[in-house]
PyMOL Python script that loads the backbone (N, CA, C, O; Angstrom):
from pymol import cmd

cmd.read_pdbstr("""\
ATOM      1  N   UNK A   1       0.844  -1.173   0.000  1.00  0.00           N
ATOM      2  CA  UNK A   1       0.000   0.000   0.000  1.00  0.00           C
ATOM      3  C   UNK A   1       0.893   1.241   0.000  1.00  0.00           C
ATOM      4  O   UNK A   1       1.777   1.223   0.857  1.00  0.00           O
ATOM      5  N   UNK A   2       0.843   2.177  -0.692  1.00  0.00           N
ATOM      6  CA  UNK A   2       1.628   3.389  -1.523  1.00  0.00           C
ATOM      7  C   UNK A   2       0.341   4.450  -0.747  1.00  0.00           C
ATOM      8  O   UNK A   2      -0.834   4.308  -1.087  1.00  0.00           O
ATOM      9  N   UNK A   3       0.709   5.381   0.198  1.00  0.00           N
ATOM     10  CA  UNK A   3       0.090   6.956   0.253  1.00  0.00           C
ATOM     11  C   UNK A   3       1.132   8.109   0.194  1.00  0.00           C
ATOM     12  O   UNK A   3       2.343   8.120   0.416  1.00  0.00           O
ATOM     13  N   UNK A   4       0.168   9.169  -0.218  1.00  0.00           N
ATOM     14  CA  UNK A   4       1.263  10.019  -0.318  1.00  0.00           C
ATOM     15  C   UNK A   4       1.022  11.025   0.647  1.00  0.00           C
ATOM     16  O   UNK A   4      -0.168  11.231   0.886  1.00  0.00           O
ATOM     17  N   UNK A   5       2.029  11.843   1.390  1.00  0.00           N
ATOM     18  CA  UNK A   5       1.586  12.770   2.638  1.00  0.00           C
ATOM     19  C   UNK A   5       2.635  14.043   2.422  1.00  0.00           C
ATOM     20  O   UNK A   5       3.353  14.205   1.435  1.00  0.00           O
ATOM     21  N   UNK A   6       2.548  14.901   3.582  1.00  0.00           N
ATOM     22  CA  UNK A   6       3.671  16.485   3.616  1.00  0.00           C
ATOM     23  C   UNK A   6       4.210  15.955   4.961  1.00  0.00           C
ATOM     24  O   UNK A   6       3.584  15.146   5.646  1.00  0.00           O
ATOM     25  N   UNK A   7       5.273  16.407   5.255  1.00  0.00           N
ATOM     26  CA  UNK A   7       5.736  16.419   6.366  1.00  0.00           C
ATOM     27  C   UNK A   7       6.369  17.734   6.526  1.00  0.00           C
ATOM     28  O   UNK A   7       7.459  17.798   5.958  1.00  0.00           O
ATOM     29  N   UNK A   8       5.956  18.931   7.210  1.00  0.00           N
ATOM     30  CA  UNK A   8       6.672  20.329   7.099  1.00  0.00           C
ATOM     31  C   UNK A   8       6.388  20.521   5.853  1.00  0.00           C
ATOM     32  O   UNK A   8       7.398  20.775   5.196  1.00  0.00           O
ATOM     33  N   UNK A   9       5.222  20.500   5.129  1.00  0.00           N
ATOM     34  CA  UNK A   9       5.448  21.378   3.920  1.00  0.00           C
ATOM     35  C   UNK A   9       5.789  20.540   2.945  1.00  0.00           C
ATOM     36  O   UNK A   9       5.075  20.638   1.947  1.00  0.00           O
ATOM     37  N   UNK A  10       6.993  19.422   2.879  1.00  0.00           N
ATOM     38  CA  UNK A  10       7.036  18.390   1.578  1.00  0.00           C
ATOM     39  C   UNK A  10       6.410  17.283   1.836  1.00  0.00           C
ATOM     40  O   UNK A  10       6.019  16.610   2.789  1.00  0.00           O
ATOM     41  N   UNK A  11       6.442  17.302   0.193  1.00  0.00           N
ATOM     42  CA  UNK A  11       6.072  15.894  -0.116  1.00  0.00           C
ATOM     43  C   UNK A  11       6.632  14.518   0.509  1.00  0.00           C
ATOM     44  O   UNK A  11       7.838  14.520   0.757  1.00  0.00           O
ATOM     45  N   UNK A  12       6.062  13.589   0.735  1.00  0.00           N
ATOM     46  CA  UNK A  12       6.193  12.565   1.481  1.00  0.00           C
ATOM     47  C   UNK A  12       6.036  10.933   0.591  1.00  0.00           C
ATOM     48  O   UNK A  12       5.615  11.097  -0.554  1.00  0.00           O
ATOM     49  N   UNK A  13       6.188  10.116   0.798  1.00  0.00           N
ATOM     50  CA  UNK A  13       5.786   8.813   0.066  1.00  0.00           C
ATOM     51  C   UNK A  13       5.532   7.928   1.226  1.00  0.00           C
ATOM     52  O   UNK A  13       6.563   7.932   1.897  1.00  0.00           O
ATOM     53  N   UNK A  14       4.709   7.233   1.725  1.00  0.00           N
ATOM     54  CA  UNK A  14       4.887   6.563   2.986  1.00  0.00           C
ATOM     55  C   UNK A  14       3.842   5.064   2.341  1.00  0.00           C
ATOM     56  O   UNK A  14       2.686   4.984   1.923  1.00  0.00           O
ATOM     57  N   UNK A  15       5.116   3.906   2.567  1.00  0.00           N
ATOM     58  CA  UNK A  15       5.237   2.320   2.455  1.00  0.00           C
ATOM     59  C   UNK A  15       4.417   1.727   3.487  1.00  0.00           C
ATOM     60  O   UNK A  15       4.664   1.885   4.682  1.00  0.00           O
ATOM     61  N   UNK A  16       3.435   1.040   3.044  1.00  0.00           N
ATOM     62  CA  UNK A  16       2.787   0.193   4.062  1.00  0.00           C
ATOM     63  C   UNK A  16       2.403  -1.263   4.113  1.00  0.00           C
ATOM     64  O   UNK A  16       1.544  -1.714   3.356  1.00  0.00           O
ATOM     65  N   UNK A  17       2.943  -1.891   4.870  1.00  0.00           N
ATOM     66  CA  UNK A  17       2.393  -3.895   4.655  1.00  0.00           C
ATOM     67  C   UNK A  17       1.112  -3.681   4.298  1.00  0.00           C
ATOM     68  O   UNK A  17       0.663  -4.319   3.346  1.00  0.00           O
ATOM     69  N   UNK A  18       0.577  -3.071   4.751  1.00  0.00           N
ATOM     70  CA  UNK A  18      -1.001  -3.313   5.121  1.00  0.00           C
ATOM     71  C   UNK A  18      -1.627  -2.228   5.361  1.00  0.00           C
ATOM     72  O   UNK A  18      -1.008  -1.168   5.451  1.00  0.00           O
ATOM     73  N   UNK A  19      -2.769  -2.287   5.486  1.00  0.00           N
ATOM     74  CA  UNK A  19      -3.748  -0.999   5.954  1.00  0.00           C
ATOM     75  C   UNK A  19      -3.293  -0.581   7.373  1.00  0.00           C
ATOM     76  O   UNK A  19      -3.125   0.605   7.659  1.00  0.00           O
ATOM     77  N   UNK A  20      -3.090  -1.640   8.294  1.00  0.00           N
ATOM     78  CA  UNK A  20      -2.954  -1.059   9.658  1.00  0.00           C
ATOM     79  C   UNK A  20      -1.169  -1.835   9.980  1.00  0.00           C
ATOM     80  O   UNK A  20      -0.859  -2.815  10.658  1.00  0.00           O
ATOM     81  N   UNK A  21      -0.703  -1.314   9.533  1.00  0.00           N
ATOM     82  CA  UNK A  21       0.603  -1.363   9.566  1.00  0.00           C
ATOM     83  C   UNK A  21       0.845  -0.554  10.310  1.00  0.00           C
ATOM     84  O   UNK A  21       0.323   0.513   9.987  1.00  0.00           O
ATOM     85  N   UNK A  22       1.707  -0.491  11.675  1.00  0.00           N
ATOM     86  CA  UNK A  22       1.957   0.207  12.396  1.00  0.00           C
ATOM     87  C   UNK A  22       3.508   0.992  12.727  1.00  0.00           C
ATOM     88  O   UNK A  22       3.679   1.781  13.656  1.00  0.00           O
ATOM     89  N   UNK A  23       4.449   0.614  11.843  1.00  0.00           N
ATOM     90  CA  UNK A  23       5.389   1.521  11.126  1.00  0.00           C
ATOM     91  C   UNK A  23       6.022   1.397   9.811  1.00  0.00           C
ATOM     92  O   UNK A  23       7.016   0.773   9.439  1.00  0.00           O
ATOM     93  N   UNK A  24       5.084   2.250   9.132  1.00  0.00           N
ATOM     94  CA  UNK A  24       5.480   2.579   7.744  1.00  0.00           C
ATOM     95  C   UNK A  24       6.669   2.759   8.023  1.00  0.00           C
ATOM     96  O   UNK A  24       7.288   2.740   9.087  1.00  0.00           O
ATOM     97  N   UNK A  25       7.114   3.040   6.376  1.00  0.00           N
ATOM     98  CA  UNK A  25       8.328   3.259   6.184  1.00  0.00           C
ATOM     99  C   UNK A  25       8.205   4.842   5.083  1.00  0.00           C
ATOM    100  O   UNK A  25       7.907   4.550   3.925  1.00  0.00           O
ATOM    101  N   UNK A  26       8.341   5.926   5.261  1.00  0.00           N
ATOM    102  CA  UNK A  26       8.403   7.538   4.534  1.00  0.00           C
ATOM    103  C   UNK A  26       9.526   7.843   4.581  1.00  0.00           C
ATOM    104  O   UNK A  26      10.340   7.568   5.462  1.00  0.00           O
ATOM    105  N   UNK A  27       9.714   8.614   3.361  1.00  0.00           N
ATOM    106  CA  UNK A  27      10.635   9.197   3.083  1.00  0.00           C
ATOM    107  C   UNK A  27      10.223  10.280   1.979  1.00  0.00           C
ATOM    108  O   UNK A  27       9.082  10.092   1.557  1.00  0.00           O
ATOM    109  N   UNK A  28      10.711  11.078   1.567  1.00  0.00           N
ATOM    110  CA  UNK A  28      10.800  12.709   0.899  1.00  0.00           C
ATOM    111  C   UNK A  28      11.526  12.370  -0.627  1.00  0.00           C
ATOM    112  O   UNK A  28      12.152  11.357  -0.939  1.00  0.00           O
ATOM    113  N   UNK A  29      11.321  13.179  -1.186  1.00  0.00           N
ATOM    114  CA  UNK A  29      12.255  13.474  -2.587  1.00  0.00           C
ATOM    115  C   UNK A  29      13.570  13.055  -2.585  1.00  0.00           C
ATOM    116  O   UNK A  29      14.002  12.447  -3.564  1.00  0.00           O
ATOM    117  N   UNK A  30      14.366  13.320  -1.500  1.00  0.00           N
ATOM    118  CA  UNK A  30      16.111  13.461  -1.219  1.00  0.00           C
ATOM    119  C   UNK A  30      16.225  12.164  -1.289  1.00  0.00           C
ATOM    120  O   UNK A  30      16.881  11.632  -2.186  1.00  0.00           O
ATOM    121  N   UNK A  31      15.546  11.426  -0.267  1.00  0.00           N
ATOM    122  CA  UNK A  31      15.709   9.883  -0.359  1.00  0.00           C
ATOM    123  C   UNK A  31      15.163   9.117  -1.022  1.00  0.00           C
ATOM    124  O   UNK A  31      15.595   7.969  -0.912  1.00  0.00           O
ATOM    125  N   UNK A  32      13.979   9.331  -2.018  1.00  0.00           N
ATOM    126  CA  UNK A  32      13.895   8.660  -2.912  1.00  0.00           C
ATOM    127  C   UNK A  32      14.706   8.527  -3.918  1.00  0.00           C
ATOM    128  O   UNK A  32      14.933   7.442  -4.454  1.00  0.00           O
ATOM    129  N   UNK A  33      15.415  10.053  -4.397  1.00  0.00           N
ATOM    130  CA  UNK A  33      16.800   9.968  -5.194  1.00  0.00           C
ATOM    131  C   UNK A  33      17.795   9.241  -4.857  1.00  0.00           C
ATOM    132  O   UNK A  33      18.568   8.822  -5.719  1.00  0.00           O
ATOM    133  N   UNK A  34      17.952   8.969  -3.590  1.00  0.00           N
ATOM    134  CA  UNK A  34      18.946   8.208  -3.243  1.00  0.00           C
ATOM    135  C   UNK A  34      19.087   6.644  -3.318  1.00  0.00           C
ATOM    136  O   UNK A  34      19.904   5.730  -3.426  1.00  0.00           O
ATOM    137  N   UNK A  35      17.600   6.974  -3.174  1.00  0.00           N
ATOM    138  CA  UNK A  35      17.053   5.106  -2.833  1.00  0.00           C
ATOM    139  C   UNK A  35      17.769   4.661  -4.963  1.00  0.00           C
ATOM    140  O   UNK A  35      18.699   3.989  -5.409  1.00  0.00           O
ATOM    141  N   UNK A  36      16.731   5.454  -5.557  1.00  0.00           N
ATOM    142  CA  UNK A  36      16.829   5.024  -7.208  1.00  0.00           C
ATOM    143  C   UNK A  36      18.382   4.936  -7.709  1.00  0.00           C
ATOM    144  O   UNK A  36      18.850   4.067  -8.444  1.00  0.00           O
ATOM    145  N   UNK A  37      19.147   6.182  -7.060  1.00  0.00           N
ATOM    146  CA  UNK A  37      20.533   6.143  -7.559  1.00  0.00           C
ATOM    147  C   UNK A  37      21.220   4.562  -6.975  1.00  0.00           C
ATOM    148  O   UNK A  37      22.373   4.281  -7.304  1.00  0.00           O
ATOM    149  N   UNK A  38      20.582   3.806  -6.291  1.00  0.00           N
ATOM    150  CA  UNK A  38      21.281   2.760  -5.946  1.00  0.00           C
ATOM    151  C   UNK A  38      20.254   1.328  -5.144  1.00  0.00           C
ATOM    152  O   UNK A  38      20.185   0.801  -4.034  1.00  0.00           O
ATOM    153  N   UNK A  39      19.643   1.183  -6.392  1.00  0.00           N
ATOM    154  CA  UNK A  39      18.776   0.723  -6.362  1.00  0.00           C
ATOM    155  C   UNK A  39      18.725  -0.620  -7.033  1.00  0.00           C
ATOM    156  O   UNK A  39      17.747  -1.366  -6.998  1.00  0.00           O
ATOM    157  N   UNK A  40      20.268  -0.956  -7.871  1.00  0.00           N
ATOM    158  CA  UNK A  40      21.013  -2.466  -8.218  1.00  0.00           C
ATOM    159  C   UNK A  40      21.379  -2.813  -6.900  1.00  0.00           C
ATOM    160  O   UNK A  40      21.070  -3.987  -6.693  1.00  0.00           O
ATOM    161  N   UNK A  41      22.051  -2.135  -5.660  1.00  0.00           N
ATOM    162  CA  UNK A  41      22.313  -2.217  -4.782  1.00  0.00           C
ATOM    163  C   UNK A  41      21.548  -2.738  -3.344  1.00  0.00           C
ATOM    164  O   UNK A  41      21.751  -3.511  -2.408  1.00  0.00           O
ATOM    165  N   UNK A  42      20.933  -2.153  -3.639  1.00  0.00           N
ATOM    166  CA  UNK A  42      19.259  -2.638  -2.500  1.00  0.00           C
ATOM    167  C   UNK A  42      18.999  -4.164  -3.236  1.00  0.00           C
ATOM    168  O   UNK A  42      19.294  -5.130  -2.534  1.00  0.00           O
ATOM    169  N   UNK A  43      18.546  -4.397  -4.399  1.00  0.00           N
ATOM    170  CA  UNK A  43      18.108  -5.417  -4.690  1.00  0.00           C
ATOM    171  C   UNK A  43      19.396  -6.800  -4.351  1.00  0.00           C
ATOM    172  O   UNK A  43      19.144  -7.867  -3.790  1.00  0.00           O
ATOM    173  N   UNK A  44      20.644  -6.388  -4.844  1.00  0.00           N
ATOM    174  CA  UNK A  44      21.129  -7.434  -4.473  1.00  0.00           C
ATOM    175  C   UNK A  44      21.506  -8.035  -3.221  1.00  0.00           C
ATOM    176  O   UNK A  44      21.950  -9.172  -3.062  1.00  0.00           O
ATOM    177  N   UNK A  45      21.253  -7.031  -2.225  1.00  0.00           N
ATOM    178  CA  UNK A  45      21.571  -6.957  -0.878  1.00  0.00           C
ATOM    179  C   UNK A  45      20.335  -8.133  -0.625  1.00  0.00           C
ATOM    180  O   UNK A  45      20.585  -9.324  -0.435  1.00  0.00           O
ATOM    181  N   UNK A  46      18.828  -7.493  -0.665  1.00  0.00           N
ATOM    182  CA  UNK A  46      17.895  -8.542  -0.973  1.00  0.00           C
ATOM    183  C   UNK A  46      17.897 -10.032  -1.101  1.00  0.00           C
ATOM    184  O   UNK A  46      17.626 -10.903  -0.275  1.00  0.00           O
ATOM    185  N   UNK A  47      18.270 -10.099  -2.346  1.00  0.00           N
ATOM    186  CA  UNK A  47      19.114 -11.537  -2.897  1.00  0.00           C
ATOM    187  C   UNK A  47      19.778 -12.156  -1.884  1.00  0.00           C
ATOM    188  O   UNK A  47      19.462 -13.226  -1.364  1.00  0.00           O
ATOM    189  N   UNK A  48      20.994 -11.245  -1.529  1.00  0.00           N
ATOM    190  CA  UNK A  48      21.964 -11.993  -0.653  1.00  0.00           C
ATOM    191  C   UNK A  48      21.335 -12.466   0.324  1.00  0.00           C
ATOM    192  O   UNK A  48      21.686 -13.539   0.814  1.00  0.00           O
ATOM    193  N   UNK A  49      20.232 -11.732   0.828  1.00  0.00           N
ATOM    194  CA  UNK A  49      20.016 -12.211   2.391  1.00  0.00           C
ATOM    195  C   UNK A  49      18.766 -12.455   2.624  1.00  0.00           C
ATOM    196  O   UNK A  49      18.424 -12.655   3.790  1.00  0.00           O
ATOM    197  N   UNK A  50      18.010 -12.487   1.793  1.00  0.00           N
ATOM    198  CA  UNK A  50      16.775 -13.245   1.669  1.00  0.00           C
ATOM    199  C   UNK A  50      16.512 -14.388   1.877  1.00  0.00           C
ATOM    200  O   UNK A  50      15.547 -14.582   2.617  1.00  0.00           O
ATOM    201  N   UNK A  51      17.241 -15.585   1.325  1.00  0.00           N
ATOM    202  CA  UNK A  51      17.271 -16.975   2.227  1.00  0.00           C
ATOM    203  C   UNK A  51      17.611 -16.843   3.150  1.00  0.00           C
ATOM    204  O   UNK A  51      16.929 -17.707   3.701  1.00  0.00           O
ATOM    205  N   UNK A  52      18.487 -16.202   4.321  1.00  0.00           N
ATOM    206  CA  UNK A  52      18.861 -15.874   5.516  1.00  0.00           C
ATOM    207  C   UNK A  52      17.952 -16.003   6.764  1.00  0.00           C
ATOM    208  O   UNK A  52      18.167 -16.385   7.914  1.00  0.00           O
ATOM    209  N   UNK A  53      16.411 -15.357   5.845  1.00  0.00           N
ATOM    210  CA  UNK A  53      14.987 -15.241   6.878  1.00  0.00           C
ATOM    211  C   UNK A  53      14.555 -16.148   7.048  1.00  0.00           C
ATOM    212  O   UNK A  53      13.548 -16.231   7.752  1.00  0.00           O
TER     213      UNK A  53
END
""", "prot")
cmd.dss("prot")
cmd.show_as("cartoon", "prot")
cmd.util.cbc("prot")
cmd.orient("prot")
């Protein structure tokens, strides 16, 4: 589940398991750039440690 919110004025993106998920995960513009600029990186991290769970 994808909403979108302000926090101070910006824009927001806030990640949810579920409807009553009780800590999203938000973040702003800055870190979404950041997230995308390295975002081969996240996934393989994923990979790596996904059988782990």
């Amino acid at each position: 589940m994808i909403e979108r919110s302000e926090y101070n004025g910006k824009p927001i993106i806030v990640l949810k398991r579920n409807e009553t998920d009780k800590y999203p995960f938000s973040f702003g513009v800055s870190k979404a750039k950041l997230i995308m600029e390295n975002l081969d990186e996240i996934k393989k991290f994923v990979q790596e440690n996904e059988a782990k769970q």
